[in-house]
N, C-alpha and C positions, 0 to 999 in steps of 0.2 A: 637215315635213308639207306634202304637196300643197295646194294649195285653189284654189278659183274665189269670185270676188264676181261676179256679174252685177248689171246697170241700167240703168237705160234704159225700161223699158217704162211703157206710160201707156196712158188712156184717149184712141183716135182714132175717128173718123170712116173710114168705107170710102171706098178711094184716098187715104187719109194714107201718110206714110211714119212710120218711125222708127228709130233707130239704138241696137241695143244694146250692150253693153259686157260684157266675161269679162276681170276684172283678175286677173292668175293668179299664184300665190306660192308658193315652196318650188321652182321648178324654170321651166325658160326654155323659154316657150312655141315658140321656132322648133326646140327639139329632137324635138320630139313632132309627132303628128297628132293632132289634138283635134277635137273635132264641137259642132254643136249640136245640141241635139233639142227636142220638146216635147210641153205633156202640155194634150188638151181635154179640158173637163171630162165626166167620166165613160167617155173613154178611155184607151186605153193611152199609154205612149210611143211618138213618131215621131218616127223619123232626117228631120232637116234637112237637114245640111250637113256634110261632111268637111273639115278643114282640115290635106293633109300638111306634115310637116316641108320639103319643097322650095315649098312655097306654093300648088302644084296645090291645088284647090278641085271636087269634086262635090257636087250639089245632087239632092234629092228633086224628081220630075216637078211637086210641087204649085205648088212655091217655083221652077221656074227662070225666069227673067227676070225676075222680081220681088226676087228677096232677092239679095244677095251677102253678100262676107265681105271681108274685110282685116284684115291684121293691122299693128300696130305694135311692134315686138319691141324698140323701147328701150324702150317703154311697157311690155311685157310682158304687150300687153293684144289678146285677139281682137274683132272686133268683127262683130256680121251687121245689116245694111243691110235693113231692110224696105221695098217701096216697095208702090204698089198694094195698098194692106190691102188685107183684105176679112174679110166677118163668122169665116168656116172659120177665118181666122189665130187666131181666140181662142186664148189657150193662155198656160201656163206655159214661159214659154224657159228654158233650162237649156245651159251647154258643159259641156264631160264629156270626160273621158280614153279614154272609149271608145264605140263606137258605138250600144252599148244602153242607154247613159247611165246604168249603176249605179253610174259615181264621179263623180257629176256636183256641181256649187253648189246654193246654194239657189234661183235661179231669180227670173225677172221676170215679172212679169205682163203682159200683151199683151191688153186687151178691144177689138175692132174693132167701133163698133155706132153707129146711125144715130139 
């Protein structure tokens, strides 16, 4: 069985940073492209970040210079880098095996608030 654990996410301040975490099991994260996305509240999902199998990395206009990614692939584990909150970032994070996140984990919470 596939699966993601994400963690990481907490209660920050705008211009905190944080670092989340996609522990991934049943299958080796550097074979796949895997993304993250997220969900505000009483919105849709939105694509974050693509992460291909050769390591190239795109990023959604909202998030570029502020968020990244890396991965650790003995860890087995993705990871996106938030830097510069801000309040917008609220959201459920979530990595997913595809880009509209319908096989995605269960997700971390992320409140950016002052």
């Amino acid at each position: 069985e596939l699966d993601f654990v994400e963690s990481g996410g907490g209660l920050v301040q705008p211009g905190d940073s944080l670092r989340l975490s996609c522990r991934a099991s049943g299958f080796k994260i550097g074979r796949y492209s895997l993304h993250w996305v997220r969900q505000a509240p009483g919105k849709d999902l939105e694509w974050v970040s693509t992460t291909l199998n050769d390591g190239r990395v795109t990023y959604a206009d909202s998030v570029i210079g502020r968020f990244t990614v890396s991965r650790d692939d003995a860890e087995n584990t993705l990871y996106l880098h938030l830097n510069d909150l801000k309040t917008e970032d609220t959201a459920i994070y979530y990595c997913a095996r595809d880009r509209a996140g319908v096989y995605r984990g269960q997700g971390t919470q992320v409140t950016v608030s002052s």
